[in-house]
FIVOFI-675169 format. One record per residue (C-alpha): chain; residue in one letter; z, y, x; residue number from 0. Coordinates in nm, 4 decimals. Layout:
N
+----+----+----------+----------+----------+-----+
| ch | aa |        z |        y |        x |   i |
+----+----+----------+----------+----------+-----+
|  A |  A |        Z |        Y |        X | NUM |
...
+----+----+----------+----------+----------+-----+
//
This chain:
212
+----+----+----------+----------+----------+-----+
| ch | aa |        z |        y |        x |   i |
+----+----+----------+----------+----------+-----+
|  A |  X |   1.4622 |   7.3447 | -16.8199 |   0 |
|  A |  X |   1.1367 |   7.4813 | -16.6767 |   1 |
|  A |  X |   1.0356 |   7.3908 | -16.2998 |   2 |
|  A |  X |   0.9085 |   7.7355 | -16.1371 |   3 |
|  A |  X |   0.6665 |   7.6250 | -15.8331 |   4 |
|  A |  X |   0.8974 |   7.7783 | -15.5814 |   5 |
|  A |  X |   1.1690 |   7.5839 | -15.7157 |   6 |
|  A |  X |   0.9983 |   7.2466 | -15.6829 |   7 |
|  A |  X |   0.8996 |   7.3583 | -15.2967 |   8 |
|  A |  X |   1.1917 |   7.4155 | -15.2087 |   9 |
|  A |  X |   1.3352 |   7.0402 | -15.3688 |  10 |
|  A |  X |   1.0440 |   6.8901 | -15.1720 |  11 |
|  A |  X |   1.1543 |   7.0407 | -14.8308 |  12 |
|  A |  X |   1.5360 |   6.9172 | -14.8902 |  13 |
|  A |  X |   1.4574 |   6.5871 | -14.9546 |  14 |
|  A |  X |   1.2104 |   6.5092 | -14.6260 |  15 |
|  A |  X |   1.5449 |   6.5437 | -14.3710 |  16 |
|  A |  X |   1.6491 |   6.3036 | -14.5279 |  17 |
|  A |  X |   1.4354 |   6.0471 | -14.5432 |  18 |
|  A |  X |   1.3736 |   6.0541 | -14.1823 |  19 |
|  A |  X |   1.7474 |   5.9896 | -14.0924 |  20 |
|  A |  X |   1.7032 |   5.6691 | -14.2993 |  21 |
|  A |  X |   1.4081 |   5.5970 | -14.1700 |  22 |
|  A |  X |   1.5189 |   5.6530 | -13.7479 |  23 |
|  A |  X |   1.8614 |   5.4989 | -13.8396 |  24 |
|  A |  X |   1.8395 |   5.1281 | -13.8947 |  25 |
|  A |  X |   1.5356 |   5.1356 | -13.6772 |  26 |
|  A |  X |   1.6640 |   5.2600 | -13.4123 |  27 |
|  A |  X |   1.9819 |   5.1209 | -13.4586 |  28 |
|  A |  X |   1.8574 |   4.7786 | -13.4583 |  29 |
|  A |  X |   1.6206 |   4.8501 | -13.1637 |  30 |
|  A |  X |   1.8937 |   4.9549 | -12.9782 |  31 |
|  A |  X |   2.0844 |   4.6675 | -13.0540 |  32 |
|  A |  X |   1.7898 |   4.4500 | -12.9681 |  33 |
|  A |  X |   1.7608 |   4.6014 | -12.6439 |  34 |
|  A |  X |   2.1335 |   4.4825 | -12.5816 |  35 |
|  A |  X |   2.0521 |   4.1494 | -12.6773 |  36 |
|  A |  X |   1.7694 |   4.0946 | -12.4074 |  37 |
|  A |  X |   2.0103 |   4.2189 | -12.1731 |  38 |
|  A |  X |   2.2466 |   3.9995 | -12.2438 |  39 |
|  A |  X |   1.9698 |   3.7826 | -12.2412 |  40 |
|  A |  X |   1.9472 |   3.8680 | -11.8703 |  41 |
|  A |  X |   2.2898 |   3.8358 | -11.7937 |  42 |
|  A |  X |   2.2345 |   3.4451 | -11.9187 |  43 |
|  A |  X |   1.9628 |   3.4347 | -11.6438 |  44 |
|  A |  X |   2.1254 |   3.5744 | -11.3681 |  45 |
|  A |  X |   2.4031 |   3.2991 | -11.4789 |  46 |
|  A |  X |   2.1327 |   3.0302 | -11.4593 |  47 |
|  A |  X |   2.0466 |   3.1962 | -11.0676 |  48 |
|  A |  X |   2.4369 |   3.1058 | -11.0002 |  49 |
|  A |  X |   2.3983 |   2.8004 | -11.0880 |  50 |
|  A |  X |   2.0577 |   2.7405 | -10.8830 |  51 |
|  A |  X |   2.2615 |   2.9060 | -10.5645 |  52 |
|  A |  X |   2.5796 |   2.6236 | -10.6512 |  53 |
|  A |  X |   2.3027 |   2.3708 | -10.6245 |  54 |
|  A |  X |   2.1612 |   2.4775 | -10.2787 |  55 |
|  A |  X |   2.5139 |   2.4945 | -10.1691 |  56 |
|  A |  X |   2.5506 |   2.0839 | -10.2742 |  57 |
|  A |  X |   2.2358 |   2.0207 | -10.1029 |  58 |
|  A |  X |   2.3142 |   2.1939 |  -9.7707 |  59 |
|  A |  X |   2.7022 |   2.0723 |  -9.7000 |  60 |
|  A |  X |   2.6252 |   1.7026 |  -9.8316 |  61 |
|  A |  X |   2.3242 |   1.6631 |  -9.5322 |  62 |
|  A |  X |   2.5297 |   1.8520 |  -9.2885 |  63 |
|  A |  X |   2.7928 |   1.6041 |  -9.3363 |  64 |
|  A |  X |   2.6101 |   1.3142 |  -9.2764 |  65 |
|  A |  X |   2.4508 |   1.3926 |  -8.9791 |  66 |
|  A |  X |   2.8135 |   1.4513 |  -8.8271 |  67 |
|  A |  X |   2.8551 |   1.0735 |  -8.9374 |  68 |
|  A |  X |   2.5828 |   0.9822 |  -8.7279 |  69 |
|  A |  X |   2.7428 |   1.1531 |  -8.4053 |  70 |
|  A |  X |   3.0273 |   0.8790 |  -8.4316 |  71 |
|  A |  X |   2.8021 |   0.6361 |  -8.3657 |  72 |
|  A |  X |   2.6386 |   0.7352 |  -8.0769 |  73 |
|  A |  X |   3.0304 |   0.7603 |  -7.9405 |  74 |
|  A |  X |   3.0077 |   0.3944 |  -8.0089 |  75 |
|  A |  X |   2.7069 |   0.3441 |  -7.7897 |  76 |
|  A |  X |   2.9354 |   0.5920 |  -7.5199 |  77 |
|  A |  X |   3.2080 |   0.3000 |  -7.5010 |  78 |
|  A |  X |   2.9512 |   0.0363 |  -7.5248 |  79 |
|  A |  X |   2.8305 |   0.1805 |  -7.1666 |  80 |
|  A |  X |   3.2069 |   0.1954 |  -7.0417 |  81 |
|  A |  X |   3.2371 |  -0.1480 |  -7.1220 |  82 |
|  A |  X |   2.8966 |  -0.2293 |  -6.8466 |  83 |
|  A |  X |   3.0629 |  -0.1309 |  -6.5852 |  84 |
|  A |  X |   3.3529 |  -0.3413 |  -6.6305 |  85 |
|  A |  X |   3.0804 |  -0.6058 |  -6.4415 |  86 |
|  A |  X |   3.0609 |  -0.4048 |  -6.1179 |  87 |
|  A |  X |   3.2932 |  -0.6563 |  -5.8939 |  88 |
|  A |  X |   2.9893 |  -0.8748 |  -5.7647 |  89 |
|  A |  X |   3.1686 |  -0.9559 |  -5.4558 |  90 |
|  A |  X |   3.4199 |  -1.1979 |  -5.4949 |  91 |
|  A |  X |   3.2185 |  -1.3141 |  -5.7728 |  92 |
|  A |  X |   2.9584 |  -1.3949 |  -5.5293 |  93 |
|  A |  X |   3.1853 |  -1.5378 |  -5.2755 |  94 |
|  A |  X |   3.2760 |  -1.8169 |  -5.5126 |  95 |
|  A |  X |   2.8856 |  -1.9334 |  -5.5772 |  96 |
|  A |  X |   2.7909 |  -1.8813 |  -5.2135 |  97 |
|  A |  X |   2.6675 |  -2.2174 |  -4.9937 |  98 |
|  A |  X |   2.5659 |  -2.2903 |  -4.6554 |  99 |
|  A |  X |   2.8913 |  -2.1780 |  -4.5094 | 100 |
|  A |  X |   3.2401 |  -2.2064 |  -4.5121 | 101 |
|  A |  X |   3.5510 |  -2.0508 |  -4.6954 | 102 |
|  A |  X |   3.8578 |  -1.9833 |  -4.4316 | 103 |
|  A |  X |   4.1861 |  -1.8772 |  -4.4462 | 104 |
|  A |  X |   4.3659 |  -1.7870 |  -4.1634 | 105 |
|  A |  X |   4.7247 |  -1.6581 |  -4.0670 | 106 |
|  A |  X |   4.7487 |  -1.4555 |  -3.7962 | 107 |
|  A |  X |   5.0689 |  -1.4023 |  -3.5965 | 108 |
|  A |  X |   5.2058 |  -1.0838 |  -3.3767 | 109 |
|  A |  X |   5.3954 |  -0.7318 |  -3.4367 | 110 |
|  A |  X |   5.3485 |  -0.8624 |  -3.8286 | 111 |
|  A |  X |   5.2418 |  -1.1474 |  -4.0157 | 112 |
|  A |  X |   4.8788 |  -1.0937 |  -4.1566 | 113 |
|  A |  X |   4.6459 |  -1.3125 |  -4.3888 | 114 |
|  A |  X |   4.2623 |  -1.2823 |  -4.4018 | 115 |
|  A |  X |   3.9581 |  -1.4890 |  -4.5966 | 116 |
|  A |  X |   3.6483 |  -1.4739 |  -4.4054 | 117 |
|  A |  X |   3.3190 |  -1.6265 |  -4.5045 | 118 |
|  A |  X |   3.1976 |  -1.8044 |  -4.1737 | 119 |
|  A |  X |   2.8096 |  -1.9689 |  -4.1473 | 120 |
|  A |  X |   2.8684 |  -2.0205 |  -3.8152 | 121 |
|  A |  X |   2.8439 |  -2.3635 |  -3.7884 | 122 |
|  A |  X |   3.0972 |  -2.4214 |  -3.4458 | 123 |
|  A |  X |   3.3287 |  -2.1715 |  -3.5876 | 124 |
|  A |  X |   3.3804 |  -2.4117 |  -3.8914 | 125 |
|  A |  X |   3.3527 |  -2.7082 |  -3.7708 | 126 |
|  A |  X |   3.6562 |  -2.6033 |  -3.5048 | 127 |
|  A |  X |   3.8436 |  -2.4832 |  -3.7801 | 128 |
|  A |  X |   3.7913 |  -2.7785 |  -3.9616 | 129 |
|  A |  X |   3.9917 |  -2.9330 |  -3.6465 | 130 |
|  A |  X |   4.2467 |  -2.6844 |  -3.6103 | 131 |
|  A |  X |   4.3764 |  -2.7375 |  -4.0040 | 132 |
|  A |  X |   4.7346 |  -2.8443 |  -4.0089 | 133 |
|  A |  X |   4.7878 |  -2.8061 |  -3.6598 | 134 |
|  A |  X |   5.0213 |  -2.4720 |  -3.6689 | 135 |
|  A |  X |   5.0037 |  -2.1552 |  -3.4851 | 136 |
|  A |  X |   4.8876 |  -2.0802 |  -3.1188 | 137 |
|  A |  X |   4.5073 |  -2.1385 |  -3.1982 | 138 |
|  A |  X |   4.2672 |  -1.8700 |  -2.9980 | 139 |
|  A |  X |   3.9641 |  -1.7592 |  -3.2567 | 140 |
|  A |  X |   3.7043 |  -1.4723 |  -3.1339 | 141 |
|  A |  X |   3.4910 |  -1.2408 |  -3.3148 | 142 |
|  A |  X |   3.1904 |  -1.0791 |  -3.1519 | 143 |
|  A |  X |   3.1435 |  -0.8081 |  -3.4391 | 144 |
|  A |  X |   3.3626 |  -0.6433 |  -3.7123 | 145 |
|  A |  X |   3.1586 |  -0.5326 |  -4.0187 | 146 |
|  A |  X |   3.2458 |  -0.2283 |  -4.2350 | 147 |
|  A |  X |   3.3086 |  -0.2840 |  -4.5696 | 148 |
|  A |  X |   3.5033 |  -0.5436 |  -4.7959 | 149 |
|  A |  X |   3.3924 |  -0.8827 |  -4.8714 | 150 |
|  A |  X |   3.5696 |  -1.2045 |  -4.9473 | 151 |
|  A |  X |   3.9044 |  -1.0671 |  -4.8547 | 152 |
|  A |  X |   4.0280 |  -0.7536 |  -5.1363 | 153 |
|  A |  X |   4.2803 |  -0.6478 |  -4.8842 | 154 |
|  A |  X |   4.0754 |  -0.5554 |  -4.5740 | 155 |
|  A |  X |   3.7771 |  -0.3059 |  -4.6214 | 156 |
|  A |  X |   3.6047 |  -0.4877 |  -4.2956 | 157 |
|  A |  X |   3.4803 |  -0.8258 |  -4.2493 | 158 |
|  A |  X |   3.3577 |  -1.0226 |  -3.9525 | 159 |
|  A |  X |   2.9950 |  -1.1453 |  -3.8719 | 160 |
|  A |  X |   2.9996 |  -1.4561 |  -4.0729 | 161 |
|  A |  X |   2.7062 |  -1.5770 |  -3.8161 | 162 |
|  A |  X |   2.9028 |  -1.4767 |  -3.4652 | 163 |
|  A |  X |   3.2450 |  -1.6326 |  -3.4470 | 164 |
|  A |  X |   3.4376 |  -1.9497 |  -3.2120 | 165 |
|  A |  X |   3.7374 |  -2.1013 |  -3.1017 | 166 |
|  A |  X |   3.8874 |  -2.0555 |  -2.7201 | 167 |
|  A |  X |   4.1112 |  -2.2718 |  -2.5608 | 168 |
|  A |  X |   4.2605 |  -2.0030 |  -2.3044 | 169 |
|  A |  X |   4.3140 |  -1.6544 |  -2.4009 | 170 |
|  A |  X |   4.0545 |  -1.3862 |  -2.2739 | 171 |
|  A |  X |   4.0548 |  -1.2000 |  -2.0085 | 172 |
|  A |  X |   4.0378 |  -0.8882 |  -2.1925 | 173 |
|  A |  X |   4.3536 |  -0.9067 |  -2.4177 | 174 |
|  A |  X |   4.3154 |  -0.5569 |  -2.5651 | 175 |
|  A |  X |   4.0815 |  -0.7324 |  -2.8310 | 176 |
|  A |  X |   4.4305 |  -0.9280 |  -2.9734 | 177 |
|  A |  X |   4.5289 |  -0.6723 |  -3.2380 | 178 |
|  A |  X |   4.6603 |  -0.6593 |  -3.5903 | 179 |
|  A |  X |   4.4444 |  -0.6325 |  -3.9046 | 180 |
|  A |  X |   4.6568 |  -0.3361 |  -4.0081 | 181 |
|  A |  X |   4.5182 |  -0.1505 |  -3.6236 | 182 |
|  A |  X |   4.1825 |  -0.2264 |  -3.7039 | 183 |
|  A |  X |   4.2051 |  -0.0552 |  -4.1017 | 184 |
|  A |  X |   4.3771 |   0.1954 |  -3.9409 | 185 |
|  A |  X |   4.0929 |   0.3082 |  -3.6741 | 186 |
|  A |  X |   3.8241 |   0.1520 |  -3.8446 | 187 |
|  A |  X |   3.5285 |   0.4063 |  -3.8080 | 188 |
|  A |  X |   3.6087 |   0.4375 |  -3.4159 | 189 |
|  A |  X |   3.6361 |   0.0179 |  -3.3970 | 190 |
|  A |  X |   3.2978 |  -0.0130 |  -3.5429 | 191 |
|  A |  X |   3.1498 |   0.2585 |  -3.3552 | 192 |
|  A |  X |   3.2537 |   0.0947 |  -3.0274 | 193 |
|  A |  X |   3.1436 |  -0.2501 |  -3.1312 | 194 |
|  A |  X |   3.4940 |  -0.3965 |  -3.0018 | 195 |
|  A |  X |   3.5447 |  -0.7690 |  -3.0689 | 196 |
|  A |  X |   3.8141 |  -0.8961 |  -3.2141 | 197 |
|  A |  X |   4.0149 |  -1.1676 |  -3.0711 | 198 |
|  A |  X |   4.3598 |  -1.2715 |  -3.1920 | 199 |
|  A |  X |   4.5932 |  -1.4976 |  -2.9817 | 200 |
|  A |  X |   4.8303 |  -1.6374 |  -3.1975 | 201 |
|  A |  X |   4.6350 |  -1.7914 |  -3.4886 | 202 |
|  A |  X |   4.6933 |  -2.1042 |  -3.7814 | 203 |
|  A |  X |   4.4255 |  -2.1915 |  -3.9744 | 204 |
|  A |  X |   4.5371 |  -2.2544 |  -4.3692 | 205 |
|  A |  X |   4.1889 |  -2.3997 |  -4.5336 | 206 |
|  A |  X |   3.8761 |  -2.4302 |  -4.5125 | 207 |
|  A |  X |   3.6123 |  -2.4910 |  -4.7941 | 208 |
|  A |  X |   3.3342 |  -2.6398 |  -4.6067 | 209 |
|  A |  X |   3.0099 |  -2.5859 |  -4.8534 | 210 |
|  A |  X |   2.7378 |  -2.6554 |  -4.6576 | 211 |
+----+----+----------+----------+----------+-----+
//
């Protein structure tokens, strides 16, 4: 068969289509898919990121929760303070260790039966009491000043002037001084403020502890 130039032209141009599909498809083809393995590629990254965030998320709650540890101890300390002022009750404390007075109990007699502890220095006020123990009701004491404020007796809020105090053998002549202990809680402020003394009539003394 003879090839007329046209002929062979014309073969040529059929056959260059083709060649450029083959070419552009597994080329492309496998760029493409190469393009879908770096993304993929990315998706292992942003997996990695995940993990990074799970890690700050460790770091953060494990801290937080030891610092709420250390609040429970600084509730410690709190009761450790509560437990201080469990020493605040100096007074009777110090009316066991004091010296250079005297320690005396005394019953006193009337509309009721009343008991009060007075810390005397007064040395004529103990030494008559010192006398009187033993010897029953019907004593006369007198107190030239009532004090505000509790002291070696818990049940009276008032005290006497351990330094101003004696022993009568006749009753006064102003008997409105001979009242209970429960009158003089009862009006305290306005006994104070007129500086009344205080003498009961009918009076036993129970002990005395002399530590002068």
């Amino acid at each position: 068969m003879r090839w007329t130039l046209p002929t062979l032209l014309a073969l040529s141009l059929c056959a260059c289509p083709a060649d450029d599909d083959d070419d552009s498809a597994p080329v492309d083809d496998d760029d493409i898919s190469a393009d879908d393995d770096d993304a993929t590629a990315d998706d292992d990254d942003a997996t990695a990121d995940d993990d990074d965030a799970a890690d700050d998320d460790d770091d953060d709650d494990s801290a937080d929760d030891d610092d709420d540890d250390d609040s429970a101890d600084d509730d410690d300390d709190d009761s450790a303070d509560d437990d201080d002022s469990a020493d605040d009750d100096d007074s009777a404390e110090s009316c066991a260790s004091r010296t250079e007075g005297a320690l005396i109990e005394l019953r006193i007699y009337g509309t009721a039966t009343e008991t009060i502890t007075l810390w005397m220095t007064a040395d004529l006020f103990i030494d008559g009491a010192l006398t009187r123990v033993g010897q029953g009701a019907g004593q006369f004491a007198y107190f030239v000043t009532t004090l505000d404020g509790e002291d070696c007796d818990p049940q009276w809020a008032f005290h006497m002037d351990p330094s101003n105090g004696d022993w009568m053998s006749s009753p006064p002549f102003s008997p409105h001084c001979d009242v209970s202990l429960a009158s003089i809680a009862s009006n305290l402020p306005a006994w104070i403020a007129q500086n009344n003394n205080w003498c009961p009539l009918d009076v036993e003394v129970l002990s005395v502890d002399d530590r002068r």
